[in-house]
PASEBA-1860 file (N, C-alpha, C; in nm, 3 decimals):
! residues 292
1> XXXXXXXX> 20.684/14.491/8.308/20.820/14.539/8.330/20.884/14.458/8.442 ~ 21.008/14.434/8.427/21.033/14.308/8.503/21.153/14.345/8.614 ~ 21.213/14.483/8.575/21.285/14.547/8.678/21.227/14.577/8.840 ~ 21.293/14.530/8.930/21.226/14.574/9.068/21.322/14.701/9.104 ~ 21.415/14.780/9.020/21.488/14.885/8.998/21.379/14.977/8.945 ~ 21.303/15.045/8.995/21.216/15.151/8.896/21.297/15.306/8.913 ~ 21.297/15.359/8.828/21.407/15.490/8.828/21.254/15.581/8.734 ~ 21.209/15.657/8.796/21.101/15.754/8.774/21.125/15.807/8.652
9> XXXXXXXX> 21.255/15.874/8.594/21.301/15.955/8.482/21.287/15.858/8.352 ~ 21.335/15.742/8.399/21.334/15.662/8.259/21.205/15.609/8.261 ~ 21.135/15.567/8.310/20.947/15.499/8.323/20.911/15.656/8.224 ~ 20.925/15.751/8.275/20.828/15.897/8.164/20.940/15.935/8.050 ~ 21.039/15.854/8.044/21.088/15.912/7.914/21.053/15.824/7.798 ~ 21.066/15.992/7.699/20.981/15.913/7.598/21.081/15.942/7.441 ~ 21.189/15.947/7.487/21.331/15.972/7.373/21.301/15.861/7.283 ~ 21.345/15.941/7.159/21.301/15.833/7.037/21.165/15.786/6.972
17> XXXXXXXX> 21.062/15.832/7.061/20.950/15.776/7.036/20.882/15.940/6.962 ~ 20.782/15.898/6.901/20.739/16.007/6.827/20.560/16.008/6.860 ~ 20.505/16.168/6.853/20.382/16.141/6.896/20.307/16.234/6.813 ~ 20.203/16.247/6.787/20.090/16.343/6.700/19.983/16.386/6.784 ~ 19.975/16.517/6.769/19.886/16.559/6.874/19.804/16.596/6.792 ~ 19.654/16.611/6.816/19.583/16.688/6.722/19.529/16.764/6.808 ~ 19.431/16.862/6.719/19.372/17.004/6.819/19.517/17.063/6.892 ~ 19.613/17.091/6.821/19.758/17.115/6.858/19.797/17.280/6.812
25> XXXXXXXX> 19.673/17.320/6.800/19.697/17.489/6.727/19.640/17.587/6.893 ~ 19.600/17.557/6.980/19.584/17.612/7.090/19.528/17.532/7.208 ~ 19.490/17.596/7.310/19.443/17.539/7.458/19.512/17.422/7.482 ~ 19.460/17.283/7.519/19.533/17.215/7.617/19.631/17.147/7.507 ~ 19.596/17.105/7.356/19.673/17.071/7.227/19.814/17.137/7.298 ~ 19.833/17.270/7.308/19.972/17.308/7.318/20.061/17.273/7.423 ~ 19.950/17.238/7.524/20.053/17.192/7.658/20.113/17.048/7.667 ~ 19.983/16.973/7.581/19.980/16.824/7.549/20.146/16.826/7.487
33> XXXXXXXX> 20.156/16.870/7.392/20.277/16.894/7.285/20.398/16.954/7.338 ~ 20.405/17.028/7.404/20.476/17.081/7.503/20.553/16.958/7.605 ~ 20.447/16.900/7.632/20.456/16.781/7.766/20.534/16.704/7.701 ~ 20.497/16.625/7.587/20.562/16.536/7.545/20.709/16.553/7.484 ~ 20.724/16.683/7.407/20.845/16.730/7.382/20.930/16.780/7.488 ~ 20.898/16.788/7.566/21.008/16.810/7.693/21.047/16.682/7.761 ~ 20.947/16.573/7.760/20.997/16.433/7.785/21.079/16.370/7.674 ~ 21.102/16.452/7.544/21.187/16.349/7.468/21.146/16.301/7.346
41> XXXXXXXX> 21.015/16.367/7.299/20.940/16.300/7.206/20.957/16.341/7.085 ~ 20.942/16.331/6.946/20.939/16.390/6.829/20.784/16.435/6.808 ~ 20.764/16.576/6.746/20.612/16.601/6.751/20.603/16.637/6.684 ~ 20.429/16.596/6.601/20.411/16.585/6.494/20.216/16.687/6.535 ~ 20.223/16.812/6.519/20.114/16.917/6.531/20.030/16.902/6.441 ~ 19.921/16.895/6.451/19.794/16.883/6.387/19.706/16.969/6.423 ~ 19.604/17.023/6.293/19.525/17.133/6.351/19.487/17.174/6.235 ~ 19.398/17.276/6.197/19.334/17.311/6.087/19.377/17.433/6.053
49> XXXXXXXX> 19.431/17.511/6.130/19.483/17.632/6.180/19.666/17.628/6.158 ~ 19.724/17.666/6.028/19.888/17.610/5.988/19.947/17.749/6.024 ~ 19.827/17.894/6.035/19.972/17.967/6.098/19.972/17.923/6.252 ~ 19.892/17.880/6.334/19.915/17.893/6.478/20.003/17.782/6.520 ~ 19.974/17.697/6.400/20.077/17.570/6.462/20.199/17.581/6.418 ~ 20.269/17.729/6.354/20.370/17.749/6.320/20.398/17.812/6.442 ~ 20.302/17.913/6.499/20.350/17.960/6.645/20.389/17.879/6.740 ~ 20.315/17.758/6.734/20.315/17.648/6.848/20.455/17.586/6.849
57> XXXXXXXX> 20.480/17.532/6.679/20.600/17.485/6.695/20.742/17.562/6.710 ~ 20.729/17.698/6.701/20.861/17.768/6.750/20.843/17.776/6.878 ~ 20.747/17.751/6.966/20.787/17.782/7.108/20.831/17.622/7.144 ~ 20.835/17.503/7.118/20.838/17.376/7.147/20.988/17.394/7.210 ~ 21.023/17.317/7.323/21.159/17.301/7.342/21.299/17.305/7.247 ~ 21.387/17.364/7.302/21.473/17.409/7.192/21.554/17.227/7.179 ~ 21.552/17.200/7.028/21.590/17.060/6.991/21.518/16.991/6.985 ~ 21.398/17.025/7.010/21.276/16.914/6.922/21.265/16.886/6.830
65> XXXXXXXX> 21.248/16.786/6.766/21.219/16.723/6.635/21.091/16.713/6.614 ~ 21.036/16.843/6.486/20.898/16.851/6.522/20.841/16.843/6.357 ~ 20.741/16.914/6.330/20.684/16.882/6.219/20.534/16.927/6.175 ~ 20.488/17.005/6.144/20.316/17.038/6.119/20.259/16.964/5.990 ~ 20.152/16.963/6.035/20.061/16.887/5.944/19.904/16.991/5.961 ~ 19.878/17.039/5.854/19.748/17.077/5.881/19.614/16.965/5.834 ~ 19.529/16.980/5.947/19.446/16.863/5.957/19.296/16.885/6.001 ~ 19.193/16.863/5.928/19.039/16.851/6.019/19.014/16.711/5.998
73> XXXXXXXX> 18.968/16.670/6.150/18.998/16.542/6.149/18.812/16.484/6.107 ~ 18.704/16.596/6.022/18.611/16.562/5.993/18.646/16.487/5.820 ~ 18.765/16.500/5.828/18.821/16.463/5.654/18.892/16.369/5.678 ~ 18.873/16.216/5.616/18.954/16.098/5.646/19.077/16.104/5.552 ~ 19.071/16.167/5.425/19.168/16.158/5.402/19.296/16.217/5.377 ~ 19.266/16.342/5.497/19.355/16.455/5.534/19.414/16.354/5.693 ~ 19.326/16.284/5.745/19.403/16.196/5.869/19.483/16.134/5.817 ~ 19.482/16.057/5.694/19.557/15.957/5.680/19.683/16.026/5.653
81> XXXXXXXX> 19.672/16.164/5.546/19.780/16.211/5.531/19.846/16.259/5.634 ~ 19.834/16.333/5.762/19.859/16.316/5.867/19.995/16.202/5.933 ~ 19.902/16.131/5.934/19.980/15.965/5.975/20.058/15.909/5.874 ~ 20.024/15.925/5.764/20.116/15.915/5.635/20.256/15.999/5.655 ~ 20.234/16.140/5.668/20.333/16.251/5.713/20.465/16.246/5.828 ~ 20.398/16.124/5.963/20.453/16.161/6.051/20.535/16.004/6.006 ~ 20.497/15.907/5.953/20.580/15.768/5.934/20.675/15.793/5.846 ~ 20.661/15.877/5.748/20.747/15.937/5.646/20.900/15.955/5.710
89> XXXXXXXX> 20.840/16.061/5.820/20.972/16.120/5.846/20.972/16.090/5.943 ~ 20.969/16.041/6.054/20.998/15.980/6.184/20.997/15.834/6.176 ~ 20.943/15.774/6.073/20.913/15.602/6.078/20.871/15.506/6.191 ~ 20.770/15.581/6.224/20.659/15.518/6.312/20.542/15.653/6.365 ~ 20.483/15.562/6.455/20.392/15.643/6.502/20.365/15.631/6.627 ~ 20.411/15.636/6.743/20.428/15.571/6.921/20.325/15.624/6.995 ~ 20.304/15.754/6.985/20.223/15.819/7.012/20.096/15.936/6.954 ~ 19.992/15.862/7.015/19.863/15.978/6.943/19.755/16.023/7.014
97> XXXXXXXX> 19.784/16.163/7.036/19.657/16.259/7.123/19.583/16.272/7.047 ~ 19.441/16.240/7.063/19.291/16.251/6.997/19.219/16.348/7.082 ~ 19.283/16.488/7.080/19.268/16.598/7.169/19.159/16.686/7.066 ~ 19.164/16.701/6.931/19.068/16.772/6.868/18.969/16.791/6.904 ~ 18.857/16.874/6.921/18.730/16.847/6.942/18.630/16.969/6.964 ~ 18.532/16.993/6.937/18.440/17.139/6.935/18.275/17.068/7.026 ~ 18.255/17.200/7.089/18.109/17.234/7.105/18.093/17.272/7.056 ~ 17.993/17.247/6.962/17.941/17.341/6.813/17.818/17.336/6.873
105> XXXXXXXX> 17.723/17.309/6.941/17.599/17.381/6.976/17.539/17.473/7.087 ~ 17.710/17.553/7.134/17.669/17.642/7.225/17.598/17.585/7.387 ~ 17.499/17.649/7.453/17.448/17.617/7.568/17.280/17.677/7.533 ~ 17.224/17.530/7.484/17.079/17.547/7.406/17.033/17.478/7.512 ~ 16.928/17.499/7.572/16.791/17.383/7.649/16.789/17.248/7.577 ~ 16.859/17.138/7.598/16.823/17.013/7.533/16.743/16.962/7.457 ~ 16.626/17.010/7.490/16.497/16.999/7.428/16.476/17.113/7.295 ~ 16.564/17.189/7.310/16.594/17.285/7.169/16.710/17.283/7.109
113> XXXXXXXX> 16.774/17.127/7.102/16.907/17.141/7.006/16.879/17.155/6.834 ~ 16.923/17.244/6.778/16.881/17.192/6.684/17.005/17.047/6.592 ~ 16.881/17.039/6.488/16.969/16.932/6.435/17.079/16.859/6.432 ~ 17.104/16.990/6.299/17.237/17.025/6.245/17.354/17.064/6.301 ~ 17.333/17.141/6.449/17.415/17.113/6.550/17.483/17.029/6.638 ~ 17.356/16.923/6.653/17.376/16.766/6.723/17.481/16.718/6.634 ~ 17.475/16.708/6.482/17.487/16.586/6.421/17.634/16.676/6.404 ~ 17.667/16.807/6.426/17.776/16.895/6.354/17.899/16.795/6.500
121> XXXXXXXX> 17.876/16.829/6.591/17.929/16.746/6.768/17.974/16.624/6.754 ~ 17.850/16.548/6.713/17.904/16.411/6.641/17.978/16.369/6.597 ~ 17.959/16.445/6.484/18.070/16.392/6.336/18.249/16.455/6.370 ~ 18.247/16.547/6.423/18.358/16.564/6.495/18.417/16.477/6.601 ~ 18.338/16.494/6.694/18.398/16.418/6.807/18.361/16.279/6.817 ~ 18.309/16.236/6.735/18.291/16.080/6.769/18.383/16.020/6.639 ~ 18.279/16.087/6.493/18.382/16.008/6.376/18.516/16.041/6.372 ~ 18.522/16.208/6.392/18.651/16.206/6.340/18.795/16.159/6.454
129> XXXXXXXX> 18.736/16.141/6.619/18.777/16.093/6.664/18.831/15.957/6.683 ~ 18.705/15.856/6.587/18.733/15.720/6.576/18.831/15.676/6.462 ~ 18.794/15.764/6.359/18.894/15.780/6.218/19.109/15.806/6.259 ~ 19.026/15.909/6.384/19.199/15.942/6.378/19.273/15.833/6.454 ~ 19.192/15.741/6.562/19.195/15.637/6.613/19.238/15.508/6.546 ~ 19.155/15.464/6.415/19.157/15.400/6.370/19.312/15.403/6.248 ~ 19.345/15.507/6.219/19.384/15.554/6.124/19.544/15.525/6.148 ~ 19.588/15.584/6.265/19.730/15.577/6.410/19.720/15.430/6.434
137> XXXXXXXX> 19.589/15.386/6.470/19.587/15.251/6.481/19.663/15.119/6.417 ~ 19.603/15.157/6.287/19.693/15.055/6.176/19.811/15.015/6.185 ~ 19.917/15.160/6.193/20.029/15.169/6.164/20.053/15.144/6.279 ~ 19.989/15.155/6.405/20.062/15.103/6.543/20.029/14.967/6.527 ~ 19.938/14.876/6.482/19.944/14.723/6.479/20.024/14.668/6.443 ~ 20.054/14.749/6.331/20.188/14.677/6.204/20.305/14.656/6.232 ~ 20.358/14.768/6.362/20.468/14.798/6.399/20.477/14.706/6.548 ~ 20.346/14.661/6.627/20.339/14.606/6.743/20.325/14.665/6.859
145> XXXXXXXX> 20.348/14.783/6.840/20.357/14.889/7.000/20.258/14.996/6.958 ~ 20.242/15.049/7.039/20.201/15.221/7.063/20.074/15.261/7.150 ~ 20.029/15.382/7.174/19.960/15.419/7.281/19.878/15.527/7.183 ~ 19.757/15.520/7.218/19.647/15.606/7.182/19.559/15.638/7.278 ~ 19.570/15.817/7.275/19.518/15.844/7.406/19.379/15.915/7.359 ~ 19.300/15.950/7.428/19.179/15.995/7.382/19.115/16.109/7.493 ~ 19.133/16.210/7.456/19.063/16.323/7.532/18.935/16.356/7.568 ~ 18.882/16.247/7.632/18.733/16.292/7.645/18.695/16.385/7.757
153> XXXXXXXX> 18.621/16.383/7.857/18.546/16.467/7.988/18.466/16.354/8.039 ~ 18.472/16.456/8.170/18.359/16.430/8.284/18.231/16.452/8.199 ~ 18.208/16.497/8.132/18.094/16.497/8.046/18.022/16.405/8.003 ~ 18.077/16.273/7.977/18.065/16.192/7.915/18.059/16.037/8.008 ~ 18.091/16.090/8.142/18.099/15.981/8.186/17.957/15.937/8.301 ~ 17.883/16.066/8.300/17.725/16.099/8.362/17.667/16.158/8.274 ~ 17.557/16.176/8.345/17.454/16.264/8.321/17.515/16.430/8.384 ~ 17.441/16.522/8.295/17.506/16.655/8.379/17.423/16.741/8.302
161> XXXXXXXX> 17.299/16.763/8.408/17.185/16.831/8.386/17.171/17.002/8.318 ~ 17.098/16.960/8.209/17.102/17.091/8.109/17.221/17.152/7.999 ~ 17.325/17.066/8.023/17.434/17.078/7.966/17.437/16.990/7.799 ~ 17.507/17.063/7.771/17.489/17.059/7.581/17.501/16.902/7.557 ~ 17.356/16.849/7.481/17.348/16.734/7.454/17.476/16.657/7.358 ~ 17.493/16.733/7.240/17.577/16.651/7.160/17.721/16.647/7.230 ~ 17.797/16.782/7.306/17.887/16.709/7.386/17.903/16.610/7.449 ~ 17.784/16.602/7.547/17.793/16.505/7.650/17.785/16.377/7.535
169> XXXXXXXX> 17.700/16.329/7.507/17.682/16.214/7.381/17.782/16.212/7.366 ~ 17.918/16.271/7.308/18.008/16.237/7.200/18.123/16.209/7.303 ~ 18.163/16.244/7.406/18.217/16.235/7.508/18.225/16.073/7.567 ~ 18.110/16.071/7.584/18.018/15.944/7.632/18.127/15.833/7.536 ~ 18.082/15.843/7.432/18.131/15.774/7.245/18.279/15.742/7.275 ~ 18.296/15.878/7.326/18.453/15.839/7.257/18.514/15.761/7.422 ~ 18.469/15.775/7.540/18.528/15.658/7.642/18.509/15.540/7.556 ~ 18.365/15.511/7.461/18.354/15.354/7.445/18.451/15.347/7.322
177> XXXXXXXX> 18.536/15.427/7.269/18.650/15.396/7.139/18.767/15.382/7.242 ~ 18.745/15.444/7.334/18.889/15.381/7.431/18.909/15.249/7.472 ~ 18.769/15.219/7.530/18.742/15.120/7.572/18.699/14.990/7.537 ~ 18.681/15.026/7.400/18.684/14.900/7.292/18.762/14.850/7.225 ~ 18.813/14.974/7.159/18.959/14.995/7.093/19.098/14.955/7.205 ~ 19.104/14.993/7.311/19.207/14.896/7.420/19.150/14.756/7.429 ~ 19.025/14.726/7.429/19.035/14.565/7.502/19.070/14.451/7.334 ~ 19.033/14.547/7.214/19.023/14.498/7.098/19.196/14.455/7.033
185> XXXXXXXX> 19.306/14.541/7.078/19.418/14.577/7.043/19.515/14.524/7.106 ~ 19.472/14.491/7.277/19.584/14.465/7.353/19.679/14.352/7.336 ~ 19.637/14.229/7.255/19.706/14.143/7.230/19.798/14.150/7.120 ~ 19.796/14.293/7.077/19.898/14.288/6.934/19.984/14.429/7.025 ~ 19.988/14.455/7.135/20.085/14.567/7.169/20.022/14.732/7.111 ~ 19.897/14.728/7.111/19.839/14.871/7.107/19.740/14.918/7.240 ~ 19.746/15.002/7.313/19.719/15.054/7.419/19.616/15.171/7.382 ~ 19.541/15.189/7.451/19.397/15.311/7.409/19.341/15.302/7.567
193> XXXXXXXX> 19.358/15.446/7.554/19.325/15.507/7.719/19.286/15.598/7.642 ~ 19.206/15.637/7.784/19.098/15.806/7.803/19.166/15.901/7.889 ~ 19.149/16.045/7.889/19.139/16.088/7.991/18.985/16.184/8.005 ~ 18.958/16.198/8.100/18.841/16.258/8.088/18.849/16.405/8.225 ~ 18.919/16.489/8.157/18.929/16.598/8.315/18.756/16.688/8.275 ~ 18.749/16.770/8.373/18.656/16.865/8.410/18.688/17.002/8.368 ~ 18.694/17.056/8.417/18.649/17.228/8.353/18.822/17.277/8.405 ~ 18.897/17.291/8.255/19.008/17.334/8.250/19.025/17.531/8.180
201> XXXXXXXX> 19.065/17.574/8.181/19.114/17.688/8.150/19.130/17.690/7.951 ~ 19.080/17.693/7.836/19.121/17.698/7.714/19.033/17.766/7.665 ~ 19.105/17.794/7.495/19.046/17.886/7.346/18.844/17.812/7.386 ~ 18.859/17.679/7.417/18.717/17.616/7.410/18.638/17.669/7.555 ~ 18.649/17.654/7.612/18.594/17.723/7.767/18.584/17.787/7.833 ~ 18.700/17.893/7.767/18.718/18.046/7.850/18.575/18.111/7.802 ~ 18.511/18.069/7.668/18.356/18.151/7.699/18.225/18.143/7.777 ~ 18.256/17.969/7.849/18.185/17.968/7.995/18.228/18.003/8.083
209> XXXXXXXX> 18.374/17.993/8.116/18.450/18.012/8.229/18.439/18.188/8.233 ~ 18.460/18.240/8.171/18.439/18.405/8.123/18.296/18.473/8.238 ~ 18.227/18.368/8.197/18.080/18.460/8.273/18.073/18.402/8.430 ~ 18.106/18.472/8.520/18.167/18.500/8.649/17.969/18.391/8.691 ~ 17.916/18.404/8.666/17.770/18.303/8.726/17.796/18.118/8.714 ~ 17.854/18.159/8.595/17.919/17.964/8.551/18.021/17.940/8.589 ~ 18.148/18.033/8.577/18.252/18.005/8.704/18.263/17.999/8.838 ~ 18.157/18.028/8.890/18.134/18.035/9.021/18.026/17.896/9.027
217> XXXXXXXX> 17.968/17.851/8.950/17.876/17.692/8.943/17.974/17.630/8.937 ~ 18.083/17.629/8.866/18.194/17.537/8.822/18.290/17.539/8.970 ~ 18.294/17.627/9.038/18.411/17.630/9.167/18.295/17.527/9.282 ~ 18.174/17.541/9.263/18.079/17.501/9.384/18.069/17.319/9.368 ~ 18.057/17.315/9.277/18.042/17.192/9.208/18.189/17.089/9.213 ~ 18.284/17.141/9.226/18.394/17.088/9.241/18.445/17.067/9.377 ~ 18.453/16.936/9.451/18.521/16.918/9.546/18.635/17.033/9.616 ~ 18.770/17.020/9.434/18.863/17.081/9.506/18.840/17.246/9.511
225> XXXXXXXX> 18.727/17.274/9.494/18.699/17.434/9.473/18.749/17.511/9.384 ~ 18.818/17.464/9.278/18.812/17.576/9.153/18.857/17.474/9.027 ~ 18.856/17.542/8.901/18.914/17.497/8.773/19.038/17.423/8.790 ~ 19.097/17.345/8.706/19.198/17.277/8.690/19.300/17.360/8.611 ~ 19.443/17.372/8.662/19.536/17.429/8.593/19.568/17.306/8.442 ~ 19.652/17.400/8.358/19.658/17.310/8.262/19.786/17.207/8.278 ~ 19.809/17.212/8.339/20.000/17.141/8.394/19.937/17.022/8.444 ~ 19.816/17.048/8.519/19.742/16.919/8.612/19.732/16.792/8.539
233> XXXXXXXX> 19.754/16.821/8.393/19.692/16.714/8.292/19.838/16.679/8.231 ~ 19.947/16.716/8.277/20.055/16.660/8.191/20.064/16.512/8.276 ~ 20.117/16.516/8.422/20.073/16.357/8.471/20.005/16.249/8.402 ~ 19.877/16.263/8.383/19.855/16.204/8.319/19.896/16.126/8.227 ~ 19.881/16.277/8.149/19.947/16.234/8.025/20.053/16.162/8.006 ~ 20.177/16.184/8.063/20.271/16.126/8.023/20.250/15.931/8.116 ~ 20.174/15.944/8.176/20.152/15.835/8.224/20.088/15.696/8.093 ~ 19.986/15.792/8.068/19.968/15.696/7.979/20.000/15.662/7.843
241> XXXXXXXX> 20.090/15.795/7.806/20.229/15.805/7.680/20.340/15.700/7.686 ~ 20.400/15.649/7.817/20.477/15.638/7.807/20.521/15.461/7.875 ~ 20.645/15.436/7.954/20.642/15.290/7.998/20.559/15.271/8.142 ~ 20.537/15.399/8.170/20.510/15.372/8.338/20.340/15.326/8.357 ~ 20.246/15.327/8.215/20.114/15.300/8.165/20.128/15.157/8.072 ~ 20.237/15.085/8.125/20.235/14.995/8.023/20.096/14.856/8.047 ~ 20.062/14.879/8.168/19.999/14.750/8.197/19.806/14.871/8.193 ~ 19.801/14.936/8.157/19.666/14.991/8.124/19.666/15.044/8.003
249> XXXXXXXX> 19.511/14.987/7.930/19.454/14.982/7.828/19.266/14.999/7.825 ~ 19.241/15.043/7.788/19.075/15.045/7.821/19.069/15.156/7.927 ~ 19.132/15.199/7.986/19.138/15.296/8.117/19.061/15.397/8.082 ~ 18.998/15.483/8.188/18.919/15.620/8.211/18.974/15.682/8.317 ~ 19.089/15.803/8.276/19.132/15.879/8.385/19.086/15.971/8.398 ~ 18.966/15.996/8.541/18.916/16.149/8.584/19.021/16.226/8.613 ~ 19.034/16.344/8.565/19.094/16.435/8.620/19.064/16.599/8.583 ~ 18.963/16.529/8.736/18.854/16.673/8.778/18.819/16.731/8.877
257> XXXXXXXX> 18.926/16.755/8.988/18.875/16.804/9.122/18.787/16.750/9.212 ~ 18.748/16.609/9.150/18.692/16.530/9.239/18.524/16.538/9.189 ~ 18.480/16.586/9.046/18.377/16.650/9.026/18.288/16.508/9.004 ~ 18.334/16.386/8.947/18.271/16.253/8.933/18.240/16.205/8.990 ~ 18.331/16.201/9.144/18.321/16.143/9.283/18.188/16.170/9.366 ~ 18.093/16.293/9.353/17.996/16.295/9.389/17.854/16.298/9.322 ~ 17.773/16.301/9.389/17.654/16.220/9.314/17.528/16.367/9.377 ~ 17.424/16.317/9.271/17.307/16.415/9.282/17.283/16.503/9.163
265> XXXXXXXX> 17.193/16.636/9.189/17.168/16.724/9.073/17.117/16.819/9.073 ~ 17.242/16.910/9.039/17.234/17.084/9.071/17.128/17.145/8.973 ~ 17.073/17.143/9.033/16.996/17.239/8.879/17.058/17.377/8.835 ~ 17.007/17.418/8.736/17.085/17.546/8.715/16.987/17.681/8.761 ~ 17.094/17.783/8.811/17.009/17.904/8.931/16.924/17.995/8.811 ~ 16.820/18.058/8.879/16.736/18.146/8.766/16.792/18.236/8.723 ~ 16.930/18.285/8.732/16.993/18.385/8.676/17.090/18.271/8.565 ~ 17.140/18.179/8.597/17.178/18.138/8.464/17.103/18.096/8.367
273> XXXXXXXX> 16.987/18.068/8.412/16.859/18.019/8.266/16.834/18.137/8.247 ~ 16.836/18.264/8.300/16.805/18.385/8.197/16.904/18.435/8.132 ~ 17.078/18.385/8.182/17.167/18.451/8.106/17.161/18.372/7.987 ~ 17.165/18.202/7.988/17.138/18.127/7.861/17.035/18.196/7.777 ~ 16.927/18.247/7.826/16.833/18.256/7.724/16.857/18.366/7.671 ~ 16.939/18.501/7.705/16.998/18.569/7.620/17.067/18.563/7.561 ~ 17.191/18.483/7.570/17.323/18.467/7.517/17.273/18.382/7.351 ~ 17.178/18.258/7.406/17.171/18.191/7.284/17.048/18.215/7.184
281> XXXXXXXX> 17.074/18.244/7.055/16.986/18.299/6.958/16.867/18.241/6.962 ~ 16.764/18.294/6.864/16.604/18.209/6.873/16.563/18.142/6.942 ~ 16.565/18.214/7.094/16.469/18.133/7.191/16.586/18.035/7.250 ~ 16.668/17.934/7.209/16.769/17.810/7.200/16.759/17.813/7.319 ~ 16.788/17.907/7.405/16.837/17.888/7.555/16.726/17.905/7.681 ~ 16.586/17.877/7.629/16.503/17.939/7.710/16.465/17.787/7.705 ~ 16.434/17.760/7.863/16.348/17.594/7.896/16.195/17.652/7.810 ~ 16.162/17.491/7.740/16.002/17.482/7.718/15.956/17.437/7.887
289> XXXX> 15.877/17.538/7.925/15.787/17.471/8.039/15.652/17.472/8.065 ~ 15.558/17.366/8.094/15.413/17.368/8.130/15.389/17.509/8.081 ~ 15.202/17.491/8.023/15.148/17.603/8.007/15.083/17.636/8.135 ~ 15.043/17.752/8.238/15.004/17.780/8.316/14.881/17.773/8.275
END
């Protein structure tokens, strides 16, 4: 950008430009969508869930130009229709949140994931994350511009002892689709950033955040001493939505109370390995340890 005039309002506006959020039927999906439609954006809701994203889109700023698409992004060719959907009627694609995403194996002892759970984590958050990536992708090459953002965690960017294997793995995955996918793209005008925050408030976490023993690990563990509001993550966001992110690509934005910044390893207290081992079915949550 070649102006030494920088005017803050126009760097985050994002008028005219159009964006697709997915995982857009609740938790941070709605604020994501929210964020961007109050900067100016046309939005295009994704989600598997078509009455909630009918709720979602009547609360959107009044004069948005919006649009639902119902979508599981474990189906490639429900993405494409998707992205098919939003070029149709907006004629492009500028912006895309790769916000979808599930813990499907609960809080099991590592050493007792099963399978079908691992591979269930996976195929969500890695393929269908790379698919919806790839998919936004195209149509942003063709056109020369656009920004693809990717919702991963602090999860993914360590180790984080006892905590659900296929998350962390897929987490892990999807920084390296940011980070491949930006250094792979940048010469044709496509941009792919991460963000990776820590333990936010949503439909996905309020059932750890819920049990007052893990919310209280989660406040200790954090520099700034508690959870992240969900507003904390619009910054971001629109940072790397919009012109004021124009010179980052490949990027990993923590935004976690400072939870990355320190080093070591909490183990977990004997009252949460006995609440795991009740909470999770057949044994799942109980450590294998030495026979006495």
């Amino acid at each position: 950008m070649a102006s030494s005039q920088l005017d803050a309002t126009s760097l985050f506006d994002l008028s005219g430009k159009t964006a697709i959020v997915t995982g857009a039927s609740s938790g941070l999906g709605v604020m994501f969508a929210n964020t961007l439609a109050t900067n100016g954006a046309n939005i295009v809701l994704a989600a598997r869930r078509e009455d909630r994203l009918r709720e979602v889109q009547a609360a959107l700023p009044q004069g948005t130009r919006s649009l639902i698409t119902p979508c599981d992004i474990t189906q490639p060719d429900q993405i494409e229709a998707m992205c098919d959907t939003a070029v149709n009627e907006f004629g492009a694609i500028d912006v895309f949140v790769a916000n979808a995403g599930v813990i499907a194996e609960g809080a099991p002892q590592p050493e007792k994931m099963p399978p079908e759970a691992f591979a269930a984590g996976i195929n969500t958050n890695v393929a269908g994350t790379y698919n919806c990536a790839s998919a936004a992708g195209r149509r942003m090459l063709a056109a020369g511009s656009g920004s693809i953002i990717i919702i991963a965690s602090v999860a993914g960017v360590s180790g984080h002892r006892n905590f659900s294997p296929a998350y962390c793995a897929s987490k892990a995955a999807q920084i390296q689709i940011a980070q491949g996918l930006g250094a792979s793209w940048a010469d044709r005008g496509v941009r792919v950033n991460a963000i990776a925050p820590a333990w936010f408030h949503s439909e996905m976490t309020d059932d750890f955040l819920g049990i007052p023993l893990w919310l209280e690990r989660v406040e200790q563990q954090t520099p700034l001493g508690r959870v992240g509001d969900q507003e904390e993550l619009a910054g971001p966001l629109l940072l790397l939505a919009s012109d004021a992110g124009s010179y980052m690509t490949g990027s990993v934005l923590t935004v976690d109370g400072g939870w990355s910044s320190t080093t070591g390893s909490s183990p977990y207290s004997e009252e949460i390995i006995a609440l795991f081992g009740e909470i999770m079915p057949e044994g799942l949550g109980e450590p294998i340890v030495p026979a006495a």
